[in-house]
Z-matrix of the N, CA and C atoms (Angstrom, degrees):
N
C 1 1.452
C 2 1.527 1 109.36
N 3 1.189 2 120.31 1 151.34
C 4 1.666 3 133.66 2 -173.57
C 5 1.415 4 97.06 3 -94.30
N 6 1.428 5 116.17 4 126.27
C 7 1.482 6 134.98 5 155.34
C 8 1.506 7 117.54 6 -10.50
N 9 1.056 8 155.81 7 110.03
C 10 1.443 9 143.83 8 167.56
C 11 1.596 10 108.45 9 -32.22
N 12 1.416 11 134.55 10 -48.40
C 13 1.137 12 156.77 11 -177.19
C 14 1.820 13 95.00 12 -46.00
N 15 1.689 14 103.46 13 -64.43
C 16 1.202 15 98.20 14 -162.43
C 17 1.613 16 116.32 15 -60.80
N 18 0.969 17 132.59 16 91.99
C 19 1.571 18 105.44 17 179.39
C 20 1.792 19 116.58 18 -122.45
N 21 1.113 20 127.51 19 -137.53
C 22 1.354 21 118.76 20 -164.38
C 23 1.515 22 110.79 21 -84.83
N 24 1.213 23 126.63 22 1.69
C 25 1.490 24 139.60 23 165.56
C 26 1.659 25 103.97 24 -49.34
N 27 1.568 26 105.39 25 -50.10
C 28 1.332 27 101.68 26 -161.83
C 29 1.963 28 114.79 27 -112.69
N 30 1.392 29 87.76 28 44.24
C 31 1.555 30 119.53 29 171.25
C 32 1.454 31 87.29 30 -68.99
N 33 1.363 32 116.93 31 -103.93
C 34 1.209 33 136.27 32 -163.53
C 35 1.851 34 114.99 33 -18.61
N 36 1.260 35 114.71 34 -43.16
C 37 1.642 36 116.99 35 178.33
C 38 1.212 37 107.51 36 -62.97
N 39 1.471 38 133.78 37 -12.11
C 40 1.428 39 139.59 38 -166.76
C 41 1.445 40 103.98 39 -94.70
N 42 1.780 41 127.20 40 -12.73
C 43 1.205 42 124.76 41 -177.94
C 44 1.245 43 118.72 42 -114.10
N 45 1.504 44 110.20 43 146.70
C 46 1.600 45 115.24 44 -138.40
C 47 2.166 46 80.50 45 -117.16
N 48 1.117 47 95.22 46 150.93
C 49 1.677 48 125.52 47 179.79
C 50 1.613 49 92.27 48 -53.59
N 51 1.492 50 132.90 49 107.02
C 52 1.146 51 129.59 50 161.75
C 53 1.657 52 129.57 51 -116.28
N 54 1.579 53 107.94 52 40.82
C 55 1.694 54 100.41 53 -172.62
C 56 1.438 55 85.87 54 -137.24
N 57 1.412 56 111.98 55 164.69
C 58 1.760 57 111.96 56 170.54
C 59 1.857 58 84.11 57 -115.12
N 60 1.746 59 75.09 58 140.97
C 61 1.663 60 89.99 59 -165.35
C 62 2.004 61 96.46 60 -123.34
N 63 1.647 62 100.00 61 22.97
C 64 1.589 63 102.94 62 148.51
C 65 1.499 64 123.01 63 -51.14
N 66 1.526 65 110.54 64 120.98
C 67 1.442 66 114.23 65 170.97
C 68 1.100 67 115.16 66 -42.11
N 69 1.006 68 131.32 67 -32.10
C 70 1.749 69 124.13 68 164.60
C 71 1.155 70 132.56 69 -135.67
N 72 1.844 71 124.96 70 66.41
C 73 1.231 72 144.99 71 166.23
C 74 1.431 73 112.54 72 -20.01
N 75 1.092 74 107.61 73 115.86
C 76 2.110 75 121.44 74 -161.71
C 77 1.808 76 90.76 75 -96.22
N 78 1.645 77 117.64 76 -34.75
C 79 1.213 78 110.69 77 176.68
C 80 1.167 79 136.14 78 -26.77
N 81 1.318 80 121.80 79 87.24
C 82 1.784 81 104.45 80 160.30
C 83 1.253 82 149.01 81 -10.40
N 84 1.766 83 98.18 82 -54.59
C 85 1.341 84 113.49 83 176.36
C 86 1.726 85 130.42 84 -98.94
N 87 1.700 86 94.01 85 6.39
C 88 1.283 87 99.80 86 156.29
C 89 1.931 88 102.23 87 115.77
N 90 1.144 89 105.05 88 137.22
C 91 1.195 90 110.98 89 162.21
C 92 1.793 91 117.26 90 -27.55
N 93 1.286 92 137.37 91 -66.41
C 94 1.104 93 141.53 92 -166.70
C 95 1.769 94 90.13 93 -55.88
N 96 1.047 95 135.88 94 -46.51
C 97 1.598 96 129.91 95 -148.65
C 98 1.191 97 105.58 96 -88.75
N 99 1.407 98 117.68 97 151.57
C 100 1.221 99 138.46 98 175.55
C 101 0.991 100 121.52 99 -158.40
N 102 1.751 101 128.25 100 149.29
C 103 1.593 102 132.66 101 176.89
C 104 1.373 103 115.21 102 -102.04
N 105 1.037 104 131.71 103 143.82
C 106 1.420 105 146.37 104 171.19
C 107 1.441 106 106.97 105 -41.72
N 108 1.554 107 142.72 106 -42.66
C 109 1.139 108 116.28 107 134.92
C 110 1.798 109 114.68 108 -155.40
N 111 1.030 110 114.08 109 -148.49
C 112 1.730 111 111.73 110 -178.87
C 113 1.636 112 89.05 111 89.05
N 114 1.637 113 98.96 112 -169.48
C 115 1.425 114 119.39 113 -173.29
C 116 1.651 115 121.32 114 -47.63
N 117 1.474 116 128.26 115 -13.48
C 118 0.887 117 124.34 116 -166.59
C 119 1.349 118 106.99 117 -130.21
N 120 1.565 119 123.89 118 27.11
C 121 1.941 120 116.49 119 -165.28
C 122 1.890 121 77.81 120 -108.40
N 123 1.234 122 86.19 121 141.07
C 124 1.323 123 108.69 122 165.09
C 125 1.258 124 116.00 123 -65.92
N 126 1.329 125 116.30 124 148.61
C 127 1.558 126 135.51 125 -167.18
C 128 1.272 127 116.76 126 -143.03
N 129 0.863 128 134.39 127 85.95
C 130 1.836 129 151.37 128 -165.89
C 131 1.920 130 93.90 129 -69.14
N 132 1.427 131 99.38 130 149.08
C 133 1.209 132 121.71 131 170.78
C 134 1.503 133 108.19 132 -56.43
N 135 1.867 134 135.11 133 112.76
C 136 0.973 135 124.35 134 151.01
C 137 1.540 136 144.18 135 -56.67
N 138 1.391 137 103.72 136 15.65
C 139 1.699 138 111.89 137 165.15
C 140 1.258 139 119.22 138 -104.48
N 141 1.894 140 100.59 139 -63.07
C 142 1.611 141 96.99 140 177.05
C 143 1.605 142 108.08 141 -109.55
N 144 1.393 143 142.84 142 -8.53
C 145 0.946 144 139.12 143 175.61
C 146 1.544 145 113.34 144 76.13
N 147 1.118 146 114.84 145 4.68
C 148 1.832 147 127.24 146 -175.37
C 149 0.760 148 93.92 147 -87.88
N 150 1.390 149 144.04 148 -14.78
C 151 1.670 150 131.90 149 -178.72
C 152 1.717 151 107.68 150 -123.80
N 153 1.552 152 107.43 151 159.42
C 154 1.576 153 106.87 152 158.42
C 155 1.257 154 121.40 153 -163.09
N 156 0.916 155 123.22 154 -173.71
C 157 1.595 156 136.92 155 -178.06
C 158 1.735 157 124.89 156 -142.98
N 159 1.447 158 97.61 157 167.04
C 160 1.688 159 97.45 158 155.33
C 161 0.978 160 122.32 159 -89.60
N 162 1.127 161 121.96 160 147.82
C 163 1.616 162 117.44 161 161.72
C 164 1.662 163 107.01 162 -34.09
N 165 1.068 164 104.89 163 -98.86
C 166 1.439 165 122.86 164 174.00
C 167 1.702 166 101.80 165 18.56
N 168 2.154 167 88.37 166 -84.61
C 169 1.289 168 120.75 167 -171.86
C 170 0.958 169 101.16 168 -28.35
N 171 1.300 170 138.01 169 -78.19
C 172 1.866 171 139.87 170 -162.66
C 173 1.271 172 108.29 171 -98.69
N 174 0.976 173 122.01 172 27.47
C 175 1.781 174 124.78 173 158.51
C 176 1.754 175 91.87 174 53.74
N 177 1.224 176 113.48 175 77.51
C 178 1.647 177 130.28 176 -170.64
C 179 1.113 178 96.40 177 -98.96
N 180 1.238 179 132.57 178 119.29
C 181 1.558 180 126.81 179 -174.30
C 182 2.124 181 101.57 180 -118.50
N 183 1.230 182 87.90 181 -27.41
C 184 1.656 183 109.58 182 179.21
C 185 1.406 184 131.92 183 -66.11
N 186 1.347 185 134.32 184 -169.20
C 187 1.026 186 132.03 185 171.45
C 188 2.029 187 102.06 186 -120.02
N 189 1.155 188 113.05 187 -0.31
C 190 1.715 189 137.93 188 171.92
C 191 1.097 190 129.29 189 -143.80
N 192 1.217 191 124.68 190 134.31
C 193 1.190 192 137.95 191 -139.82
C 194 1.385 193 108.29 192 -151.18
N 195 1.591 194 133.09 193 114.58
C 196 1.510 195 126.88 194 177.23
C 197 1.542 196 114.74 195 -108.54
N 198 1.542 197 105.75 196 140.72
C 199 1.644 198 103.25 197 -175.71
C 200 1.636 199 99.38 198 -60.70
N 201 1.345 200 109.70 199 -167.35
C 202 1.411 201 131.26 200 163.62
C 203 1.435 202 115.09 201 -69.64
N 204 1.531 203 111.05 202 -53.21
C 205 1.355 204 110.28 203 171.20
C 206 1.535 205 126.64 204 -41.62
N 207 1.619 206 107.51 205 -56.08
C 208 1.285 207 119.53 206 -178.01
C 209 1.554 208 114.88 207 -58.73
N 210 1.278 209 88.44 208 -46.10
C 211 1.748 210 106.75 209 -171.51
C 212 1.758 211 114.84 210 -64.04
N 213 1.466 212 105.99 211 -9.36
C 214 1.645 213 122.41 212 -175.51
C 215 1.121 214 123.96 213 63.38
N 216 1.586 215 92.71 214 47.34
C 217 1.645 216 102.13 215 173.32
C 218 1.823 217 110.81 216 -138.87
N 219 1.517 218 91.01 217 29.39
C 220 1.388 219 101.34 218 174.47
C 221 1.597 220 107.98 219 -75.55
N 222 1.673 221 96.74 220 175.26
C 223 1.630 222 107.29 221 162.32
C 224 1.677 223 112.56 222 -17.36
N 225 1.321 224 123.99 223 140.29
C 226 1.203 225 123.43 224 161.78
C 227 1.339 226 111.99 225 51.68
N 228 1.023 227 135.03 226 13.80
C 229 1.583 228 130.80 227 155.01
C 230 1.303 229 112.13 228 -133.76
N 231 1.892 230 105.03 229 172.22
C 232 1.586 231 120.57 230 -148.59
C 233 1.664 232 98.12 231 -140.63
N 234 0.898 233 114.72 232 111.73
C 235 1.299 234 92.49 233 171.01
C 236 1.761 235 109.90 234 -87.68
N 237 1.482 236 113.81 235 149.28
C 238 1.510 237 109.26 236 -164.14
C 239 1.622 238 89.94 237 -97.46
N 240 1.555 239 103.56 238 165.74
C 241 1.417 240 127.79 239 170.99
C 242 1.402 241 133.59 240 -47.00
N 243 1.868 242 102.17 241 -26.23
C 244 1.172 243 104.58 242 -170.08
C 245 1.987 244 86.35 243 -162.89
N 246 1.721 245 113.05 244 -167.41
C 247 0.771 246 110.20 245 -174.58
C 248 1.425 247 110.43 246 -86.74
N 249 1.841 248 128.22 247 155.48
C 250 1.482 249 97.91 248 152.86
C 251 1.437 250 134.44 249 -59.18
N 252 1.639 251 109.79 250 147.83
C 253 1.453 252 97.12 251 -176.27
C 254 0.853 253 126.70 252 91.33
N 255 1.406 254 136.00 253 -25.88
C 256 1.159 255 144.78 254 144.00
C 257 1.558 256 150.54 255 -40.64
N 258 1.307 257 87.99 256 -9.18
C 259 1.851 258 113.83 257 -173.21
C 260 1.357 259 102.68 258 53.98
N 261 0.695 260 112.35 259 35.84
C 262 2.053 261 111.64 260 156.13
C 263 1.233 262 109.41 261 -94.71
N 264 1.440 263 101.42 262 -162.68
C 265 2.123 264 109.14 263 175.31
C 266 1.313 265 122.55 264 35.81
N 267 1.217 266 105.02 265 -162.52
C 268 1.818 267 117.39 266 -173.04
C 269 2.047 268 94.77 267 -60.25
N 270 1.061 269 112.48 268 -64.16
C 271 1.035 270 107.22 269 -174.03
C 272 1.335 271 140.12 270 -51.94
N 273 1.627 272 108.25 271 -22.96
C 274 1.400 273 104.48 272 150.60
C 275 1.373 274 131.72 273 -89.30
N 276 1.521 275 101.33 274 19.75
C 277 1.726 276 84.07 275 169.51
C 278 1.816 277 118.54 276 -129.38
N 279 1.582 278 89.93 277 44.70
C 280 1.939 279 121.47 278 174.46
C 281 2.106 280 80.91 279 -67.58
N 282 1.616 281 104.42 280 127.55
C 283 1.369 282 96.01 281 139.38
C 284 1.442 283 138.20 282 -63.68
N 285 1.575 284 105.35 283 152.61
C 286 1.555 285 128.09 284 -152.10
C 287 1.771 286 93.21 285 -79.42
């Protein structure tokens, strides 16, 4: 028997990220589908797992895979060239 506690609230934590949410899904059979594995098994974001892809889709060569968000190339962010401070990029080349 299930906990009184447990009840249909905690449905939702039991379901796992199932669409590739590549800007441009190459799938045939559609965003929702996926194979167990090869070019087309879905591959969830190794940070937050809220996002995923196909292999294919993002040229997944790995066994991990990071969205844009995670990876800091979401909305409103940049990822820079180099580190700060580092004298790389735009910023290291302010005259001395």
């Amino acid at each position: 028997r299930i906990p009184a506690w447990e009840d249909d609230r905690y449905d939702a934590l039991d379901d796992r990220h199932s669409r590739c949410d590549a800007s441009r899904c190459r799938y045939r059979r559609g965003r929702q589908q996926a194979e167990e594995s090869g070019p087309w098994e879905l591959i969830l974001c190794s940070s937050c797992a809220a996002r995923g892809t196909h292999r294919r889709c993002s040229a997944v060569s790995t066994d991990t895979w990071e969205c844009d968000e995670c990876a800091g190339l979401g909305p409103g962010k940049r990822r820079s060239p180099a580190a700060p401070g580092s004298g790389q990029g735009r910023q290291g080349l302010a005259a001395v």
